[in-house]
C-alpha positions as MATLAB code, in Angstrom:
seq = 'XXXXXXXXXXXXXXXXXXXXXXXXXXXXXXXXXXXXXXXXXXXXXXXXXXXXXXXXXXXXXXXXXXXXXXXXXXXXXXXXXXXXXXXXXXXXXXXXXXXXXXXXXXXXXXXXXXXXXX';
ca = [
       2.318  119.682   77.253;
       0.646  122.074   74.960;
       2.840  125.661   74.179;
       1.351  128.689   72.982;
       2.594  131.956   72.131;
       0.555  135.285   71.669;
       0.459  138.554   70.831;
      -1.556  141.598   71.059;
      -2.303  144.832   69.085;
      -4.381  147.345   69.170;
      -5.839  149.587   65.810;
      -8.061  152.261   65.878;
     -10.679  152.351   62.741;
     -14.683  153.669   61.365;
     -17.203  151.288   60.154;
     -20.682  152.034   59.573;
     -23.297  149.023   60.487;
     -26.883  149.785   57.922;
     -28.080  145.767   59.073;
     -28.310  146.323   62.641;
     -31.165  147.057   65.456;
     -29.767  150.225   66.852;
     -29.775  153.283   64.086;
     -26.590  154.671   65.665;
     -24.669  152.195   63.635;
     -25.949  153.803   60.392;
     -23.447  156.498   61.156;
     -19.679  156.518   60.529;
     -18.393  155.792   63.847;
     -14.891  154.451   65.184;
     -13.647  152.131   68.145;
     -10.455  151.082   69.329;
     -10.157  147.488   68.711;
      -7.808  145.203   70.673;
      -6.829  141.405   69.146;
      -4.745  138.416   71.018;
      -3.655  136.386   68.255;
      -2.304  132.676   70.166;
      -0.193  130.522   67.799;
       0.057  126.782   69.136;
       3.640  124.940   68.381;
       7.205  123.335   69.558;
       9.613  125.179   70.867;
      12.111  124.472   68.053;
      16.224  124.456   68.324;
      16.786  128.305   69.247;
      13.645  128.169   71.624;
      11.448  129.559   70.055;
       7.947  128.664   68.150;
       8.256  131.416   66.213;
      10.622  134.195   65.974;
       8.581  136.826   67.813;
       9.919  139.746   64.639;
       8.210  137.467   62.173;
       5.072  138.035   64.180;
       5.969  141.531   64.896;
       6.152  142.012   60.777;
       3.093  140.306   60.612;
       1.143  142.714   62.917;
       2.915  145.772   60.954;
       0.929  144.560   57.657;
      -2.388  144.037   59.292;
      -1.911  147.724   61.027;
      -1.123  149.144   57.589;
      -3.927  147.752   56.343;
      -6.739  148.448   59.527;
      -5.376  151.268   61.724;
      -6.975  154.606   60.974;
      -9.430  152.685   58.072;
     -12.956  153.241   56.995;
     -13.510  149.244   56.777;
     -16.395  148.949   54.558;
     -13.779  149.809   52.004;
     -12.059  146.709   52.687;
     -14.742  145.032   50.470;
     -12.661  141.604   51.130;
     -13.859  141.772   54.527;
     -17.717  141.858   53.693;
     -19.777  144.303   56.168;
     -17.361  144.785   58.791;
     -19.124  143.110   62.182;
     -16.738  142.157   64.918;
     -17.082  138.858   63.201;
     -15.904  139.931   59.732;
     -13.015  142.056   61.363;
     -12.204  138.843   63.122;
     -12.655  136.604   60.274;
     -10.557  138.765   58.050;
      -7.274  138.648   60.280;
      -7.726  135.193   60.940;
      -7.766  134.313   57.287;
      -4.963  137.118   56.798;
      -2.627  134.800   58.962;
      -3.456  132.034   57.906;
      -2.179  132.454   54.316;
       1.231  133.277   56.344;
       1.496  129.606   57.167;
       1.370  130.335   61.067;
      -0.109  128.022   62.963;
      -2.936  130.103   64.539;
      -4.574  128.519   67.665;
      -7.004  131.682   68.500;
      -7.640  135.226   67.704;
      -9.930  137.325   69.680;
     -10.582  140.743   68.930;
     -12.673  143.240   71.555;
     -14.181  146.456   71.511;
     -13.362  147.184   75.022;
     -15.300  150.056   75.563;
     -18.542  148.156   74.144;
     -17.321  145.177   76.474;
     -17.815  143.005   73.371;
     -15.385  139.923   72.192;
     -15.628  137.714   69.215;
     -13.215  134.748   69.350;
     -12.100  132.003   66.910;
     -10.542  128.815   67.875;
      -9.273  125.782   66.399;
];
């Protein structure tokens, strides 16, 4: 039986888009982004696969660093596509030793998803 555990959070940030079809994305403009990060594992001793305020810390540091951003001055992240915001919290976890399953992030008023999965 496979076990999974998520967790969802939602940041509000500005990106600009200059490689794109539509001009509109030329222009600084925000969205409200929404990722479900699932983390695959055993339910250890205490019944848990992770202690949900490690993952709770975890979101608190990738808010800090997204929520209320410009994010083509997160030059780590490249241009910041749905992708590359996707990309960059993926790798973000992973160099936290979780072991992430998935990670979607939306842009719910665009009805757009981009999801990675093991």
């Amino acid at each position: 039986m496979k076990k999974y555990l998520t967790k969802t959070f939602t940041f509000e940030a500005a990106h600009s888009l200059a490689k794109t079809n539509d001009p509109k994305n030329n222009i600084i403009h925000g969205h409200s982004f929404h990722v479900e990060i699932m983390l695959k594992g055993k339910v250890n001793k205490n019944g848990m696969i992770l202690d949900l305020t490690e993952l709770n810390k975890l979101v608190v540091k990738l808010k800090e660093k997204l929520d209320h951003a410009y994010l083509n001055e997160i030059y780590s992240m490249g241009l910041p596509t749905l992708e590359n915001i996707g990309y960059y919290i993926w790798k973000f976890i992973i160099k936290k030793n979780y072991n992430l399953h998935r990670l979607q992030i939306s842009r719910k008023t665009c009805n757009e998803s981009f999801i990675i999965e093991l």
